[in-house]
N, C-alpha and C positions, 0 to 999 in steps of 0.2 A: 341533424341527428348527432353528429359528433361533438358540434357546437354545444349541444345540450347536455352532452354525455361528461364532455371536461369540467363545462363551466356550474355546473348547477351544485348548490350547496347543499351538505353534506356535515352531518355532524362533527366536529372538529376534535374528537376525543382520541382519535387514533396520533394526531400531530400533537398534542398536548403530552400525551403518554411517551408519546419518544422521547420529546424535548426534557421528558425529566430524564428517564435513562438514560438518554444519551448523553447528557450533561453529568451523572453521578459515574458513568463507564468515563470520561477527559479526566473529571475530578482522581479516580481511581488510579487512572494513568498517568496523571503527573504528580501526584503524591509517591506511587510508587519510585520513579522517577529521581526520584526528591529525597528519597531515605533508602533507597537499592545501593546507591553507590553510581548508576547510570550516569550522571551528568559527571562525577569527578572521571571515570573510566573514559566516557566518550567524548565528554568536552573540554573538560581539562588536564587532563592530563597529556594528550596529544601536542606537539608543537604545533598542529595546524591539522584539520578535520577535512575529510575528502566530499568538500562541498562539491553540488554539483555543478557540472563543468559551464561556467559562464557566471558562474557565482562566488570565484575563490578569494571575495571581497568581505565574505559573509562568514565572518568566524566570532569562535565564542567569546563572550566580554570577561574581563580582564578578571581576577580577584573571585570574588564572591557574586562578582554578576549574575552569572548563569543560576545561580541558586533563586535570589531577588525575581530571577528571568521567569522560573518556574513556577515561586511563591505564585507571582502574578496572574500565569495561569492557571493556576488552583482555585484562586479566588473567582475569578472568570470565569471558570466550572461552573463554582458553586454556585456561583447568580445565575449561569446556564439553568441549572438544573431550577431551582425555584422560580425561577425569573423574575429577576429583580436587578431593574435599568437593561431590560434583555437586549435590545440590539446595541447596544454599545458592548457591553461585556462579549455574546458574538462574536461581534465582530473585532472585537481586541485579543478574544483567547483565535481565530481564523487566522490572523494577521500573525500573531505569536509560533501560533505551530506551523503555520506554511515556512516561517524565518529559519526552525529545528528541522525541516522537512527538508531544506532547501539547504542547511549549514554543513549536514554529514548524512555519508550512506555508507560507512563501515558497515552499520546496524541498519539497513536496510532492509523494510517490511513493506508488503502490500496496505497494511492494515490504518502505517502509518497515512498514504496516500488517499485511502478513501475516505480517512478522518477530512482527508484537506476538503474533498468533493463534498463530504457532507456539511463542511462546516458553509461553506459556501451555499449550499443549497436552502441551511437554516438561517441562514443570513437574510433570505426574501422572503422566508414563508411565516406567516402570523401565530406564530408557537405558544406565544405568553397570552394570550385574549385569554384564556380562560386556566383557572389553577394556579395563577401566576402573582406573584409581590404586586408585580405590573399595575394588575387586573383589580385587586385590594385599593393601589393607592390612585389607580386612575380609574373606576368605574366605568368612564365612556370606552375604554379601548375593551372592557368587554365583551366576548361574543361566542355563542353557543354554537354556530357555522363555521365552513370554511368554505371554498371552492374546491371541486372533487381534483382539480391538478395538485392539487394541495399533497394528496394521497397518491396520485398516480406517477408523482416525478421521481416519489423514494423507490413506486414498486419498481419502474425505466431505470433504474441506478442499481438497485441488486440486482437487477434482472440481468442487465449488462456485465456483472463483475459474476455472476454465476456461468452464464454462456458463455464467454469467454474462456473461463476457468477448465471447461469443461473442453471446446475447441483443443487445446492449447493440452490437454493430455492425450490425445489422438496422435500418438509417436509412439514408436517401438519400443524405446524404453518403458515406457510405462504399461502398454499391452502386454508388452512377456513378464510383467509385475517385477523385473530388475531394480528397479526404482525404489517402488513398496516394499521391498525387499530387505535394500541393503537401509531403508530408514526404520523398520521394525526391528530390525537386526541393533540399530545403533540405540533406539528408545525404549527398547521394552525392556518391563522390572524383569532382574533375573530368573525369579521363577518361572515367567512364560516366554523366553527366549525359544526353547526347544519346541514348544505349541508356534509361535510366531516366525520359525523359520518354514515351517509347512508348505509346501507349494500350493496345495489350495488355500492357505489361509491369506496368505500373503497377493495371492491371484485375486480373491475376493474382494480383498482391500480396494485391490486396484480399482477392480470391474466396479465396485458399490459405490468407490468418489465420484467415478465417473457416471454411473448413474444417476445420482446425485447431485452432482451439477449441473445435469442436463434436465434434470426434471422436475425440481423442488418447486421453481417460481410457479410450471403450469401445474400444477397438482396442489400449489397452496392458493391458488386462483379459482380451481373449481372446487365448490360446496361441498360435495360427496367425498372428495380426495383430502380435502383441507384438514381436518384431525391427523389424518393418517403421516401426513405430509410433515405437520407440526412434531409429532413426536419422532422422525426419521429425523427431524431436525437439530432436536435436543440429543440422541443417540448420537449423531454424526461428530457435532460439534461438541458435546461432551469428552467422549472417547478421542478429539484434536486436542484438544485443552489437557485433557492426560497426561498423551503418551509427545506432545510436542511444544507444550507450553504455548507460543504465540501468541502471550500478550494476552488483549481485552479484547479479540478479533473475535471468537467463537459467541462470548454474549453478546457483542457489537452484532455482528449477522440474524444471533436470535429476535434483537430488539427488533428487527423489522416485522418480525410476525404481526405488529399491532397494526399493519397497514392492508394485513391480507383479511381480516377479520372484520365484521359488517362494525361501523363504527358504535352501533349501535351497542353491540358485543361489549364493547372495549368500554363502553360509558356506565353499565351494569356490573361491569368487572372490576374495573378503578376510580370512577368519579358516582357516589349513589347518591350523592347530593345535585349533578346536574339533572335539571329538567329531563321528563321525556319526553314531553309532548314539546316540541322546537318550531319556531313557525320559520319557515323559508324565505326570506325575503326576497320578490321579483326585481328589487330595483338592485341586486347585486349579480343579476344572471351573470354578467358579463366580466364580473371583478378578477382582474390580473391579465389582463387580453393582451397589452400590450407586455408584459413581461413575459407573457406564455411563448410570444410571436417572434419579441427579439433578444431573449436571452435565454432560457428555457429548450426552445428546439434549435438552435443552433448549439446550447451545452449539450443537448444529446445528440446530435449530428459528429460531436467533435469527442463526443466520446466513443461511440460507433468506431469513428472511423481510426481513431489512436493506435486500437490494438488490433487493427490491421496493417501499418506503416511497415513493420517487419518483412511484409511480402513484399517492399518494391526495395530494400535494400538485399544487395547479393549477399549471397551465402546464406547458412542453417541458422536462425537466431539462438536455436539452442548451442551450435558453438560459438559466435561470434559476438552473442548478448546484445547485439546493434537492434532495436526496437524492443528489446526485452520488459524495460520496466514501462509502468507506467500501460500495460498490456493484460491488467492481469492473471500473469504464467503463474501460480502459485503452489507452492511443496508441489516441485516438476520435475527436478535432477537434480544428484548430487554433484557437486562440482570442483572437484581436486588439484589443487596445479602448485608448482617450487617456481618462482623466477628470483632469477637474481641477475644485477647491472654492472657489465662494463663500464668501465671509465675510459675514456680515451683524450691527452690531452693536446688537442690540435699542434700547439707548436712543439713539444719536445717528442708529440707520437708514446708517452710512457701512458700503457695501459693497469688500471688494476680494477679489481670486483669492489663496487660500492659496499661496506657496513651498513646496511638497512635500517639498526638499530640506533644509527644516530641520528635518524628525522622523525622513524615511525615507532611505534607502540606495538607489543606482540600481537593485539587481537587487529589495529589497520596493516601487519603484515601477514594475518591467515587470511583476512577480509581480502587484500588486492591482491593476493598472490594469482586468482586465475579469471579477472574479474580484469578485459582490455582496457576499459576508461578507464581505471583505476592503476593499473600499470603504466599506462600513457603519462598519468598526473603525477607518478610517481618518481617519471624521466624529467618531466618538467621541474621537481622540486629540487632534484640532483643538481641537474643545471644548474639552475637561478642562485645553487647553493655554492657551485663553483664562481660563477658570473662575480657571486659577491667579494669575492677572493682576488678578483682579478684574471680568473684563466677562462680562458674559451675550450669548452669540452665538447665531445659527443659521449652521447649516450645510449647505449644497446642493451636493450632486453632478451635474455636469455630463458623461456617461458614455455613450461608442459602443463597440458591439463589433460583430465581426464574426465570422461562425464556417465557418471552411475557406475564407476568402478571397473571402468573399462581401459582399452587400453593407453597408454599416453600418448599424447602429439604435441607437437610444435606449436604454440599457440601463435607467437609475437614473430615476425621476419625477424633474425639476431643481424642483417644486414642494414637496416635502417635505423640512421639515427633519430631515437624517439625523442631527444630532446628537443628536434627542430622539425620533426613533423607535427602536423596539424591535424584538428579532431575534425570532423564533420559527420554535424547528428544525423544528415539525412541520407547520406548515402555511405557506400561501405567504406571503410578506411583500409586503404590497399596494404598497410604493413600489418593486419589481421589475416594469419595464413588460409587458406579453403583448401581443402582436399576432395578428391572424388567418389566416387563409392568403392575403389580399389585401395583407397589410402595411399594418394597418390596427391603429393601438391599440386594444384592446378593455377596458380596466383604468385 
């Protein structure tokens, strides 16, 4: 029953229709990219970008590269989006942004990370067979079918980054609406500041996200709910795009709608030149068995289980960020903090406070200011800057943060030299302070 429920083919007009949006939302995204000013601000102009940690090999190319880097995946888009030479292009623009994904998280977004997962995901799935350059110049890769995993892998992937999202607002902060608070307070036009500081209005916010992420995927699943469902979804994510910019993320989440909706829907709506009458072919019951089996459900096994990892390392992730990304925690807390680094230099013992501004950029010193990897990376760069010099140093971070406007604490031990301690992703890194419910150091 289940076997039949995955495998049986299913008009392919839902996966064709994404493959264009989603291809015109990359295209969108690195164009902007490309004439924002983004890549000079984030990539080059930095002496070096806060790759993520195991990757500080992966920096921007020299010149006018990163620009060249971009063109490319523009171009790569745009064969995305029509399809044309589609799994190379794919798989060249997947390969491209996992490289920007992996080179810096100054500008770190959820939105960017789920681009990776989905580019990944359109990597194995038969996107171009129909509507497609592809489809024009190759006839036989033609095809009016898909296999229903086809559809069901995207709905297992939003489903995942909704629940999640939703989990993951179930904290104080966000219950007593602190949170939605103090980010309405920061975003909205001045004229409705004074309506947006409202305790019920700002309360709503809260309670309607959180409904909202807990509900959408089952409610865009059943028939009866499904309208209703769609237009809470264009409100939700309209009203994001607003009042918090984020990117291509809010139409990025809409484009899934065309997998909730019978495909049948979606071929009446955007393709009126495809056939209706489709005949099913029995001899492809089983097509993709072995990708379903060993690449498929162990990718949603390891998605499952990711943004749960947070529970087996000690301490609050909402202080200590250790399982944070890559979890998605998304617009969850605001996060405030000043660190500045001693210098200490082992043989003559003369201490003084590093100038920040001679490695880093103002916006990678708002970005690491209360953000541990990034303070960590920050002691290691001091170092490696003295090493170069010839002196052997220590170095200590001196680090407050505060989360939703609250009060400040001690983020970083100022007793450990961060230049020669060590990251470890999977369990807690002992020079990240913990406090108890008294505000009381316990570590």
């Amino acid at each position: 029953m289940i076997r039949q429920f995955i495998y049986k083919q299913i008009d392919s007009s839902q996966l064709v229709a994404f493959r264009i949006v989603f291809g015109a939302l990359l295209l969108w995204q690195t164009i902007d990219y490309l004439l924002s000013g983004w890549i000079r601000i984030n990539l080059l102009k930095p002496i070096f970008t806060f790759s993520h940690i195991g990757m500080e090999w992966l920096q921007p190319l020299p010149g006018n590269g990163m620009y060249y880097y971009f063109a490319l995946m523009a171009i790569a888009a745009l064969f995305i989006m029509i399809g044309f030479y589609y799994r190379i292009s794919i798989i060249l623009f997947s390969i491209l942004w996992f490289g920007i994904y992996l080179m810096q998280k100054t500008t770190y977004n959820n939105h960017h990370y789920l681009i990776v997962l989905l580019c990944f995901l359109m990597c194995l799935l038969p996107a171009n067979s129909y509507a497609s350059v592809d489809s024009k110049i190759k006839p036989e890769i033609k095809r009016l079918t898909m296999p229903a995993w086809c559809s069901w892998i995207m709905i297992a992937q939003i489903a995942i980054v909704y629940f999640y999202a939703s989990v993951a607002k179930l904290y104080s902060g966000w219950l007593d609406g602190s949170f939605t608070k103090g980010l309405l307070s920061k975003h909205a036009p001045e004229f409705l500041k004074e309506f947006y500081a409202q305790e019920w209005f700002y309360l709503f916010i809260a309670y309607a996200g959180l409904a909202f992420d807990f509900l959408v995927v089952p409610l865009l699943l059943w028939r009866k709910t499904r309208n209703l469902a769609f237009v809470a979804s264009i409100v939700f994510h309209i009203f994001n795009k607003g009042h918090l910019g984020i990117g291509i993320f809010p139409f990025l989440a809409l484009s899934f709608i065309v997998f909730f909706y019978p495909p049948e829907t979606i071929r009446r709506l955007f393709f009126w030149k495809k056939p209706g009458e489709i005949e099913f072919p029995s001899s492809q019951l089983l097509e993709g068995r072995m990708l379903v089996r060993w690449v498929l459900i162990p990718y949603l096994i390891l998605q499952i289980l990711l943004p749960l990892r947070h529970y087996a390392i000690k301490g609050d992730v909402l202080w200590t960020e250790e399982g944070h990304r890559l979890s998605w925690r998304m617009m969850l807390r605001s996060r405030k903090g000043h660190t500045k680094f001693k210098v200490v230099d082992n043989k003559t013992q003369e201490a003084k406070f590093f100038k920040l501004k001679k490695i880093l950029t103002k916006r990678q010193i708002r970005g690491m200011q209360s953000k541990p990897d990034m303070i960590w990376q920050t002691a290691q760069k001091i170092r490696e800057r003295y090493a170069r010099l010839g002196k052997d140093v220590s170095v200590y971070a001196y680090s407050e943060v505060a989360i939703n406007h609250g009060e400040s604490r001690r983020l970083i031990n100022p007793d450990i030299d961060l230049g020669k301690a060590k990251w470890n992703y999977f369990r807690h890194n002992d020079w990240i302070l913990l406090y108890d419910q008294n505000g009381k150091i316990i570590n």
